[in-house]
C-alpha positions as a printed Julia matrix, in Angstrom:
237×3 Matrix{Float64}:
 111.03  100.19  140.39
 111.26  101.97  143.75
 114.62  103.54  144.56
 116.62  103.15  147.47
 118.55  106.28  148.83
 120.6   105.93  151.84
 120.58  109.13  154.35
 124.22  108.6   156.03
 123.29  111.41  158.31
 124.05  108.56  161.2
 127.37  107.64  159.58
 128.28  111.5   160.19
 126.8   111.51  164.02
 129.67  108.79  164.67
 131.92  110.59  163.35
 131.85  113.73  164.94
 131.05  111.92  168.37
 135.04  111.57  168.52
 136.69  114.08  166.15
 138.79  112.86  163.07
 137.29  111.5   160.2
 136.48  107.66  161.45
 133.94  106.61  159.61
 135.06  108.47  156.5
 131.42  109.81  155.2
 132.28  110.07  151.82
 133.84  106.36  151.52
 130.7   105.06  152.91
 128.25  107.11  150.34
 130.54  105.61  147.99
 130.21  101.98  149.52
 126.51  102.27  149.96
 126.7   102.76  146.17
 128.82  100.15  145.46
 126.87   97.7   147.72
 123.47   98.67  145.5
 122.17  101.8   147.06
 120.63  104.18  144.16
 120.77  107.27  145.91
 122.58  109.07  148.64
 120.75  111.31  150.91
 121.73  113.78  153.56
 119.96  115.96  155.8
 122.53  119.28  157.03
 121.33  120.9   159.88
 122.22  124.35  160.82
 124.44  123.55  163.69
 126.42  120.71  161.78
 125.69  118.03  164.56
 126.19  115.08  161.9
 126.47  116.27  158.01
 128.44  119.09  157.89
 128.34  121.71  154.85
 131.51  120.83  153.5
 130.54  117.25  153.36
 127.82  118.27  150.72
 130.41  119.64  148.77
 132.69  116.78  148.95
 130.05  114.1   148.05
 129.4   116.13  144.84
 132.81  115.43  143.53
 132.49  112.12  144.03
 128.79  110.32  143.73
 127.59  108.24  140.38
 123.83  108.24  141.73
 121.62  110.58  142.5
 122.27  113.26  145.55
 119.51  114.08  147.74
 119.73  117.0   150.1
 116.8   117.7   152.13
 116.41  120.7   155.03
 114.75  123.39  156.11
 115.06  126.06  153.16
 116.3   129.1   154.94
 119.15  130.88  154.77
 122.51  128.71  154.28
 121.1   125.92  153.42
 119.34  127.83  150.17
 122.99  129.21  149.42
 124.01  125.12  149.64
 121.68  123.72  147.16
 122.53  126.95  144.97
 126.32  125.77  145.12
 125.8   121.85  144.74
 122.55  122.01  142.88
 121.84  118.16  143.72
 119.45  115.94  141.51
 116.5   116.49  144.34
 116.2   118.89  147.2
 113.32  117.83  149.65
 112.24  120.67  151.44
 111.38  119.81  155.03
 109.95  122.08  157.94
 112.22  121.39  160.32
 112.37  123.57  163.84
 116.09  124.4   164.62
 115.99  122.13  167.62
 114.14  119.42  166.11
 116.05  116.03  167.16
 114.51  114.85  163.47
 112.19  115.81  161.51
 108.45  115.35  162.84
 106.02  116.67  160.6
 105.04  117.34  156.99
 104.93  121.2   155.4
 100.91  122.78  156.0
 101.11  123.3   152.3
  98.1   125.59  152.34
  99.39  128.0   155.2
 102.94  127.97  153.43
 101.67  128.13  149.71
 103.17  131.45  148.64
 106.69  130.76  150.53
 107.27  127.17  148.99
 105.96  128.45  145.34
 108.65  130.54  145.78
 111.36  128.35  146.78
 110.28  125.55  144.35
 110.26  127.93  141.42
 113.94  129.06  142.05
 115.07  125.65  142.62
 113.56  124.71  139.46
 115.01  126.87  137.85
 118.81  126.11  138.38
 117.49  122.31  136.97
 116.61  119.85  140.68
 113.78  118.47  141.1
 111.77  119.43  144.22
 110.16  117.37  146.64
 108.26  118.54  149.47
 107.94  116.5   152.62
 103.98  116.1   153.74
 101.85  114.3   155.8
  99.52  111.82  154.1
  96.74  114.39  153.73
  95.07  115.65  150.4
  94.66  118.79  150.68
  98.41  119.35  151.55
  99.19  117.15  148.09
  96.78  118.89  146.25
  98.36  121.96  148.07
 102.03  120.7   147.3
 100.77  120.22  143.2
  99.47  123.96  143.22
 102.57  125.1   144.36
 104.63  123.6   141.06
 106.47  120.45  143.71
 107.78  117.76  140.82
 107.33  115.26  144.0
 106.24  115.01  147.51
 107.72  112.75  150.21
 105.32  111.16  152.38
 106.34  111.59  156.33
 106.31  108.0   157.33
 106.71  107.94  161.14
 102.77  106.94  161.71
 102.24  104.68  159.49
 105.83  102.64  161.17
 104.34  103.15  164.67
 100.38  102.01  163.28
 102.04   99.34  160.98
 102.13   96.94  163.99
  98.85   96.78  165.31
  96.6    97.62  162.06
  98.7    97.53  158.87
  96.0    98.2   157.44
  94.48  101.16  158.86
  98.44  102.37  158.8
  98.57  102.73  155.38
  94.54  104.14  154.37
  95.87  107.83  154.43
  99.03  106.85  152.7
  97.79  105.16  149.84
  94.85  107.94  149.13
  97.52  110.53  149.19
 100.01  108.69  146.96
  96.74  107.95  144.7
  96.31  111.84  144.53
  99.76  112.93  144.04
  99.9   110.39  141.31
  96.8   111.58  139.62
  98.34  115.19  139.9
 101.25  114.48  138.06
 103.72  114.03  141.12
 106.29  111.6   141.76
 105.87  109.88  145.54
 108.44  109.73  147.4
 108.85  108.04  151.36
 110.35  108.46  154.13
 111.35  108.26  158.33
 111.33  104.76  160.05
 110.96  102.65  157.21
 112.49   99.4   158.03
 112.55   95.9   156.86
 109.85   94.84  158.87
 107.14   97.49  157.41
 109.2    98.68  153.83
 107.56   95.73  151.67
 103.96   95.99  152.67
 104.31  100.15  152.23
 105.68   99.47  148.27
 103.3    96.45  148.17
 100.19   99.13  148.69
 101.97  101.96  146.41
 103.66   99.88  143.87
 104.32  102.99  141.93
 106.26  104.45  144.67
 108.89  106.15  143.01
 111.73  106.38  146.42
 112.51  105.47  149.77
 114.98  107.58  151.79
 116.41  105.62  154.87
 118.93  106.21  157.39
 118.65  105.76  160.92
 117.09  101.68  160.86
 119.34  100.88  157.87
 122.54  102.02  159.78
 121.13  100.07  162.75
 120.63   97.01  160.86
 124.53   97.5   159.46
 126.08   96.92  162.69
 124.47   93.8   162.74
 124.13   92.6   159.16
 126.87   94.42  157.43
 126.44   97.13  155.46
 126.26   95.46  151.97
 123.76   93.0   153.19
 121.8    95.13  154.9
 121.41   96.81  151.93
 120.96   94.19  149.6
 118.02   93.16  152.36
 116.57   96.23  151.81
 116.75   96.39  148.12
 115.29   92.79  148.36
 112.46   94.3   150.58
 111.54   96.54  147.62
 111.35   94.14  145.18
């Protein structure tokens, strides 16, 4: 069964828009939870513009499913997953000014630098996922490296999905097929939603997670939180 995790990084961009603590982050993690979700991810940026740091540490006190905390590995956020050591870290190549995250690792050009990284994390017991295009040479890439999972960058296969759902999801399903075959666990994510979530798990039924944020939180202020994500665990099902 494919695993919902819900990225509150949205529920943190509200907050700080106005100062305080309205929405309380870590009462909605723990509502998301409640509600169903399986997973709670967040995505800390260096200049704490939704999750900050300390909100990483709070959530560890408190969460009953598994913690997700994906970033670019440099510098403090290392020294973070060192701290919290989460179930997963998801390593993603994210420019300091990225708005969100746009592409997947080149696993061949970066090869020596994420065997590193993924060996340490390893080591201190979380599983590591590294966030790729749907291309097999950068799976194949991610596997030599020692990645227990990848996360497959989503984005073109949402904007394809609508005019050839098809076509969308050829690359996808060869590079799931390969990580598979490797030994990896697959893992999705960026603009799933619940018009193009059950056709994705459909064509990789052995999909093992979905991250989702930013169309999930969207949904909420329509829906409701709770059904929204009982929609989405419907979706996956």
């Amino acid at each position: 069964m494919t695993r919902l995790s819900v990225n509150i990084n949205k529920i943190a961009t509200l907050r700080n828009a106005r100062g305080g603590n309205n929405p309380d982050v870590v009462k909605v993690a723990l509502d998301c939870e409640r509600f169903g979700a399986e997973g709670i991810t967040i995505h800390p940026r260096p200049d704490e513009r939704h999750i900050r740091y300390q909100d990483a540490y709070d959530l560890k006190k408190v969460l009953t499913t598994e913690f997700n905390i994906e970033g670019n590995p440099e510098g403090s956020f290392i020294t973070l997953v060192e701290n919290i050591k989460p179930h997963q870290v998801t390593l993603v190549p994210d420019a300091v000014d990225a708005i969100t995250s746009n592409a997947g690792w080149d696993t061949i050009k970066h090869q020596a630098r994420l065997k590193e990284l993924i060996q340490h994390f390893k080591s201190l017991g979380i599983r590591v996922s590294v966030f790729v295009d749907p291309n097999v040479k950068f799976v194949e890439a991610a596997a030599t490296a020692g990645a227990d999972r990848i996360e497959l960058y989503t984005e073109p296969y949402a904007v394809q999905y609508h005019t050839n759902k098809q076509l969308a999801v050829k690359q996808y399903v060869e590079a799931a097929s390969c990580a598979q075959g490797l030994g990896m666990g697959i893992n999705a994510g960026h603009d799933l939603d619940l018009f193009n979530l059950n056709f994705l798990k459909s064509e990789i039924p052995f999909l093992d997670e979905v991250s989702i944020g930013h169309a999930l939180i969207c949904d909420a202020l329509y829906y409701g939180l709770e059904n929204t994500i009982q929609l989405y665990l419907r979706e996956l099902k």
